[in-house]
C-alpha positions as CSV (number, residue, x, y, z in Angstrom):
1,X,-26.4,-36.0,13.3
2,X,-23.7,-33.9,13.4
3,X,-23.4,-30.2,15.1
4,X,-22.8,-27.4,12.7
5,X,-19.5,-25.6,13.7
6,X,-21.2,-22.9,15.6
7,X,-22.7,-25.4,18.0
8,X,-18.9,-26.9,19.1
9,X,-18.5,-23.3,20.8
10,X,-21.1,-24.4,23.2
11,X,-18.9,-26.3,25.9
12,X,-19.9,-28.2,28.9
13,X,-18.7,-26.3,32.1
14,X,-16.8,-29.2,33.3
15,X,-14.1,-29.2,30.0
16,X,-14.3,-25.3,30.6
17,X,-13.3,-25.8,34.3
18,X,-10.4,-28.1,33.7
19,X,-8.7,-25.8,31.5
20,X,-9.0,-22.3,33.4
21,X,-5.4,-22.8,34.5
22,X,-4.1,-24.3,31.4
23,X,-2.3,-22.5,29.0
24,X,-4.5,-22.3,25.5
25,X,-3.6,-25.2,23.6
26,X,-5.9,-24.9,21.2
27,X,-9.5,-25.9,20.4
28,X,-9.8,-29.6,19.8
29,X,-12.9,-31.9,18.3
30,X,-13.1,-35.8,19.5
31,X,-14.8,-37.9,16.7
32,X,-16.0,-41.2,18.1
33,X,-15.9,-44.0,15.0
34,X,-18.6,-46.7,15.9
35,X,-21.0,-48.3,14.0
36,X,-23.3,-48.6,17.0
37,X,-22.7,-45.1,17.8
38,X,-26.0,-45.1,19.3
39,X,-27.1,-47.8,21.0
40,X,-24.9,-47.3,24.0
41,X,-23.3,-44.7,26.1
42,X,-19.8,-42.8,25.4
43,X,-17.4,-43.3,27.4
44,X,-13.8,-43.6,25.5
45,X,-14.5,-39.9,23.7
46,X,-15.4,-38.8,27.5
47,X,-11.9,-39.9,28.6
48,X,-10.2,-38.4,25.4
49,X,-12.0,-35.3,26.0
50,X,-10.8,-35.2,29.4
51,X,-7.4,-35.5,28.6
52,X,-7.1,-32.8,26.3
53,X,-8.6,-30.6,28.2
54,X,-5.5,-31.6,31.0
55,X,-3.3,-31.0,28.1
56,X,-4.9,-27.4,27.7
57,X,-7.2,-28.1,25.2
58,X,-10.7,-26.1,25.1
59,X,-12.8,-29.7,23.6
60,X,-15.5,-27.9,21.7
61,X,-17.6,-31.5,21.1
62,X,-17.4,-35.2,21.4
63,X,-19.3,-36.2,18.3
64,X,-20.0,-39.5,17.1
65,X,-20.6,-40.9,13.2
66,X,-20.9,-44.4,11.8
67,X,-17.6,-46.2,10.5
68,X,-18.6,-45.3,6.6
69,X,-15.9,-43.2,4.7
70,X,-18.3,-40.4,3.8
71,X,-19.4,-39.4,7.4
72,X,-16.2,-40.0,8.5
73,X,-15.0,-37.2,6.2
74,X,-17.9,-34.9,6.4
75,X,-17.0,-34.8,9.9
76,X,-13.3,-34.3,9.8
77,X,-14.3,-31.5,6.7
78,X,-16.4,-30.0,8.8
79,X,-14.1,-29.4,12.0
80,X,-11.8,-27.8,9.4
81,X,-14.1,-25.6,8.3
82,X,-15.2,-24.4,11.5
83,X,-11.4,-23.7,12.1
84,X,-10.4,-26.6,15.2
85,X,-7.1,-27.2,16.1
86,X,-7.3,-30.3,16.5
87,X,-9.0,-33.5,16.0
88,X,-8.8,-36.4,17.4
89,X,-10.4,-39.8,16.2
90,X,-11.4,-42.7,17.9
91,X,-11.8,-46.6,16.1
92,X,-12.2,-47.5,12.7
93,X,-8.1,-48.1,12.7
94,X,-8.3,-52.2,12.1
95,X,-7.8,-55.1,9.6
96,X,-11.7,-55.0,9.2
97,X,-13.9,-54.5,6.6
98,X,-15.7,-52.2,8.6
99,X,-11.9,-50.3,9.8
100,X,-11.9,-47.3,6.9
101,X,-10.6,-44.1,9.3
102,X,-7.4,-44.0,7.5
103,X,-8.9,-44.1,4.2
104,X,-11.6,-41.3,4.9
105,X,-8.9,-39.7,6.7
106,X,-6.2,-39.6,4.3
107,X,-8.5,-38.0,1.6
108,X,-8.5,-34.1,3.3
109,X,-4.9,-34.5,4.5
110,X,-2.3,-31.9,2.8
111,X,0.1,-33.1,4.6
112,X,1.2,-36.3,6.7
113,X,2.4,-36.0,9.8
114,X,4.5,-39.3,9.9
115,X,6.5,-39.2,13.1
116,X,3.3,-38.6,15.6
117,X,2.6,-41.8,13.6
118,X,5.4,-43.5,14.3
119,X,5.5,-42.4,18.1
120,X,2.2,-44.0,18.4
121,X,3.5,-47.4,17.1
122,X,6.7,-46.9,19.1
123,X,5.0,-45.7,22.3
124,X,2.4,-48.9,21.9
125,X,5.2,-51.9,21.5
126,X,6.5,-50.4,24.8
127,X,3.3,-50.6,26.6
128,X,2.1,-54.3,24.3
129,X,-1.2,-52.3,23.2
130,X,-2.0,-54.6,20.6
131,X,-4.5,-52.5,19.0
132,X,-2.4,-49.5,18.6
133,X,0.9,-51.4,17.5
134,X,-1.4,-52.8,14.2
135,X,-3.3,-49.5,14.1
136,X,-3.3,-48.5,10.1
137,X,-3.8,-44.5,12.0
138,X,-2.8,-41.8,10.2
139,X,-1.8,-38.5,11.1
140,X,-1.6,-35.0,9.2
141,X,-2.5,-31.8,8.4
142,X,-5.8,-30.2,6.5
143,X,-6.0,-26.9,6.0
144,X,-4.9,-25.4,9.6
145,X,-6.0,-28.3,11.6
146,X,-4.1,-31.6,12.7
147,X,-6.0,-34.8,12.5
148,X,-4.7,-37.9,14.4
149,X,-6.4,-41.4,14.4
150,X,-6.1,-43.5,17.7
151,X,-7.6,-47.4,18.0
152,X,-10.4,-47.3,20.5
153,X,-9.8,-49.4,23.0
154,X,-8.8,-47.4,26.7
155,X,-5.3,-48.9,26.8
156,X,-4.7,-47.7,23.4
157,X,-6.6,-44.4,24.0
158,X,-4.7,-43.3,27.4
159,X,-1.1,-44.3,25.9
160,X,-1.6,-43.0,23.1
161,X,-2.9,-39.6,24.4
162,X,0.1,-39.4,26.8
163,X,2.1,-39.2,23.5
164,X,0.1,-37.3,21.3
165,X,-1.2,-34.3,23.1
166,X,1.8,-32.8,23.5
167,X,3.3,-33.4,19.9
168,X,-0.1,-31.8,18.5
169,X,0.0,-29.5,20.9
170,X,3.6,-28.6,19.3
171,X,2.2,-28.9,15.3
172,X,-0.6,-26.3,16.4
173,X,1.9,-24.1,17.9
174,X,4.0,-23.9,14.7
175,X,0.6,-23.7,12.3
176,X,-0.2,-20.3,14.6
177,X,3.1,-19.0,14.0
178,X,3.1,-19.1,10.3
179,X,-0.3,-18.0,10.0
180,X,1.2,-15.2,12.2
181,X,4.0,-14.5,10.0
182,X,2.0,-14.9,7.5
183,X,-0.8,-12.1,8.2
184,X,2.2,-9.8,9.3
185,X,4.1,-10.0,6.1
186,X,1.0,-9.2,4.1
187,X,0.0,-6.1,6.4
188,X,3.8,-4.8,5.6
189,X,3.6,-5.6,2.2
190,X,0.4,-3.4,1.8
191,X,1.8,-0.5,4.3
192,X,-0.8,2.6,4.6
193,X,-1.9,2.1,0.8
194,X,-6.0,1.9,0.3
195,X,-5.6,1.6,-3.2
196,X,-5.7,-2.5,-3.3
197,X,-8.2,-4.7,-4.6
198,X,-9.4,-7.1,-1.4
199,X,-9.7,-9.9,-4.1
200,X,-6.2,-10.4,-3.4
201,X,-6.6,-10.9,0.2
202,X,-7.9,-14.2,-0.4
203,X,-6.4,-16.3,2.1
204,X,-8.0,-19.4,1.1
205,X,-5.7,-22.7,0.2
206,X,-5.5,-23.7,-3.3
């Protein structure tokens, strides 16, 4: 079952611990792909939640769903929803009938991020991560929140954190500032008038 929103504010004190002398990031959601999701312990969404949190990510949840394309989305929809950052997903990234994490992903996206893509690939050839160097990952943008799938296996999962935590980190920074500019614009725009309707302060995407 997966939290409601609310619930990913409830962190454990160690990923709170880690991060009081990190610079804010942003808040980030692991999503653990596994069809046996629970007949055996986490540990790879552990480590990836550990990273982050180096990284200066608050990780609101490690949360994990069954490699079928509608709990896949439901859980990527619902971390936009509940405004994260930044998620991160784990598996699913295959040849196999069973590998649809690109396909569930790519369904939300806006926008596709295709160089933290591509610096995944690149990063893996490097290091001979098989996994990762055939990965069918995407990466993107829904909404205000960047979504990047990683194959599951640790070697794939610690290179190819050391490349994308900073890169999102980067894509989060510039989705603040226009939401920034954004709010700014419309407060100027509207000046010390209390004549306006609030329907048109509807800041929803289309």
């Amino acid at each position: 079952m997966l939290p409601e929103p609310a619930d990913w504010s409830d962190r454990g004190d160690n990923v709170t611990a880690m991060n009081e002398d990190k610079a804010h990031a942003g808040r980030a959601l692991v999503v653990v792909i596994d069809d046996e999701v629970d007949a055996h312990p986490d540990t790879i969404g552990a480590l990836v939640s550990e990273l982050l949190a180096e990284d200066g990510f608050i990780v609101d949840a490690v949360v994990g769903v069954r490699s079928d394309v509608d709990e896949i989305r439901h859980a990527l929809e619902t971390a936009v929803v509940g405004g994260v950052d930044a998620v991160i997903t784990l598996g699913g990234t295959g040849a196999g009938l069973r590998d649809v994490t690109p396909e569930a992903t790519e369904e939300i996206l806006d926008k596709r991020l295709l160089g933290i893509e591509q610096a995944i690939r690149f990063s893996a050839i490097g290091a001979s991560v098989m996994d990762a160097v055939t990965s069918r990952g995407v990466a993107g943008i829904s909404g205000s929140t960047v979504i990047v799938n990683i194959a599951s296996s640790r070697a794939a999962v610690r290179d190819g954190m050391s490349t994308v935590a900073p890169l999102v980190a980067f894509v989060v920074n510039e989705l603040s500032a226009d939401f920034d500019e954004f709010d700014d614009d419309v407060l100027a725009e509207l000046g010390d008038s209390a004549d306006f309707d609030e329907a048109d302060m509807d800041f929803s995407r289309n």
